[in-house]
N, C-alpha and C positions, 0 to 999 in steps of 0.2 A: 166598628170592625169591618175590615175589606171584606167583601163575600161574592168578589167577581176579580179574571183575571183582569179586564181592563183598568181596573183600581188597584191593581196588584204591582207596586215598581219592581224593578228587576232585583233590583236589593234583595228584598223580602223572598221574592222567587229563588234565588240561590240558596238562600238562608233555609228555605223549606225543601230544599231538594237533598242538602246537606242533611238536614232530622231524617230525609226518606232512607239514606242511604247508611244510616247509624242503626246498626242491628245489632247493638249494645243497650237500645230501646225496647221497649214489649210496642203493640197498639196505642194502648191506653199513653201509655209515655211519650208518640211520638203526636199523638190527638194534643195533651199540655202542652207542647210546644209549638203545633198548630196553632192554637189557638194565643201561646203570645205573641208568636210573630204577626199572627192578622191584626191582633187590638193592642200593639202594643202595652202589655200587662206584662209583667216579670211573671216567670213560671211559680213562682212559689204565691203571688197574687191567685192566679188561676186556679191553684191548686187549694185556696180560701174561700173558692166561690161556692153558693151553696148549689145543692146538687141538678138542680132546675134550670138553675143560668147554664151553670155548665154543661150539661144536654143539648139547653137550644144554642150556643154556642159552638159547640162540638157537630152541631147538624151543619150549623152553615160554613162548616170547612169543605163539605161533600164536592164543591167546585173543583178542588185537588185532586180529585178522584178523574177527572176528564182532562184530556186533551185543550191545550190555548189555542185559541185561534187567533191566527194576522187578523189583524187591522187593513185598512188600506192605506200604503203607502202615501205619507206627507211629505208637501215641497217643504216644509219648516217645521220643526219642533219647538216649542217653546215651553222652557224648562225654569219654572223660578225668572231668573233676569237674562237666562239665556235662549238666545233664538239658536239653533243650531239646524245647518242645513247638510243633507245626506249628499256625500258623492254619488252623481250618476251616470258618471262615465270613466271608468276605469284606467282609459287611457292618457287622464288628464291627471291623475296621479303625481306627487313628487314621489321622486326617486325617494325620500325618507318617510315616506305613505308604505309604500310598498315596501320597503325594507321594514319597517315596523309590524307591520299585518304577516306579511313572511315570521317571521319569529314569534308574534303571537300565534300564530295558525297551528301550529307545529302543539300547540297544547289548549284549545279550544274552548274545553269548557274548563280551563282554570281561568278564562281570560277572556270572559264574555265580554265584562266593561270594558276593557281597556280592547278590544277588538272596535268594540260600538264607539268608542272613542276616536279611534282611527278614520272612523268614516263618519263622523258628526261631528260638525266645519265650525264653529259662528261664524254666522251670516258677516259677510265681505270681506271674511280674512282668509289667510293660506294656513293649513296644517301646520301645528305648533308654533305661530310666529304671531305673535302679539297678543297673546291670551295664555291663561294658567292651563296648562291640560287637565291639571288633578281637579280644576274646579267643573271642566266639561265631566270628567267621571264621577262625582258627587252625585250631579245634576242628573245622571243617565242612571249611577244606583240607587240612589234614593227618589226620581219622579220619573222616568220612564216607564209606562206599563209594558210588562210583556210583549202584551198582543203587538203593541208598535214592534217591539225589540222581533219580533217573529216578520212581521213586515221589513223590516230592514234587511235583516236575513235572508229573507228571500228571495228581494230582491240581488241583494249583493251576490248570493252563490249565483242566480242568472248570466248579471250582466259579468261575473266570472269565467263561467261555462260560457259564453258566448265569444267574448275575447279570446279564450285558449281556443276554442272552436276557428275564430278569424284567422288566428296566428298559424295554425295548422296548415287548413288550407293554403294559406304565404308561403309558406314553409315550405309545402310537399310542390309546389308550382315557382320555386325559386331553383330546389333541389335537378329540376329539370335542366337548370341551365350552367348549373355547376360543374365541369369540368377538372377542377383541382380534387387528386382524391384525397388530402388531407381537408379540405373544406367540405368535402363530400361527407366523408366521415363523419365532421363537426354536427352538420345538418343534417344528416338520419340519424346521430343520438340526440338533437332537440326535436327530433319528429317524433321518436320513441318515446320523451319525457312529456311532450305534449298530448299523446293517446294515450296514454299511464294516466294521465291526469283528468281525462273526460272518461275512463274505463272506472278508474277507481275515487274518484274525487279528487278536487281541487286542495285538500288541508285542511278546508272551514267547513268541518263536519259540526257542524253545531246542532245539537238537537236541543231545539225549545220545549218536546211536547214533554210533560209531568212525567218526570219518573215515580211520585207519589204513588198511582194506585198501585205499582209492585210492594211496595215499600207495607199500604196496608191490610196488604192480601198474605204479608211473612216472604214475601221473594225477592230475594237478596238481590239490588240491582247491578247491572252493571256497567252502568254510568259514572 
């Protein structure tokens, strides 16, 4: 039975944030479903165990009740037969990186894998060219632990916020020497989208941290 987030792949972690957020559940019903996602047991297995397993079972969920912590960011992941290495510079992006991530962003936590996807390469190739994607997203729902998936996030919103951050500055120190008032124009509404986007975030609002202990304290998430 997993009984830490670092042994917890992201798979399972959705899977259990989904039960937090089911208040079609009492407690007790969202604890059985704890408990098969950690140990892979069907719920109606669970529901056959005698009263003792199921306790000390049910105790060692208590990890959902806390916050995941990052890991520290890795040059490589190695997932099953895949090495997959994180982008770490934004601006080295293809154009169908970015369009991708753009479109996932816009709905975050429906599209955590396939976000994490976008930014986990195998090692020596380019972004969707010469390997399965769906098999890179297997590999990241079914054996990435969280805590990595928190590390990668972190990083990624950074080296975001710092890009929009460079871009700005460009931007407001280009503005200076523009003279056309339709380009002028142009370039103070991409100075307004670009401080719109360091005020209020980037799109990749991702929250990794548990929405569980709402979930079994009775308060309806809103995640």
């Amino acid at each position: 039975m997993i009984t830490s987030y670092d042994k917890l792949p992201v798979g399972k972690y959705l899977e259990a944030c989904a039960v937090s957020c089911d208040m079609s559940r009492d407690m007790t019903g969202r604890t059985v479903a704890y408990i098969s996602i950690l140990s892979d047991m069907k719920e109606t297995e669970v529901l056959l165990l005698p009263l003792e397993e199921f306790t000390d079972m049910a105790r060692k969920t208590a990890f959902l009740c806390n916050d995941a912590e990052p890991d520290e960011l890795a040059d490589c992941y190695r997932l099953g037969s895949l090495e997959l290495v994180p982008v770490r510079d934004f601006r080295k992006m293809t154009a169908g990186q970015y369009i991708d991530f753009q479109a996932l962003a816009k709905n975050p936590h429906d599209h955590l894998v396939d976000i994490l996807a976008v930014f986990l390469v195998p090692k020596g190739m380019k972004y969707g060219d010469g390997y399965e994607i769906d098999d890179v997203k297997a590999a990241i729902r079914d054996m990435l632990p969280v805590t990595a998936a928190l590390a990668l996030q972190a990083f990624f919103l950074k080296s975001l916020h710092d890009l929009i951050h460079a871009s700005l500055i460009s931007s407001e120190r280009a503005l200076k020497l523009v003279r056309n008032p339709e380009k002028r124009k142009m370039l103070q509404n991409q100075i307004a989208n670009l401080r719109h986007s360091l005020k209020n975030g980037d799109g990749f609002a991702l929250s990794m941290t548990s929405v569980i202990p709402r979930a079994l304290t009775g308060t309806k998430s809103s995640t």
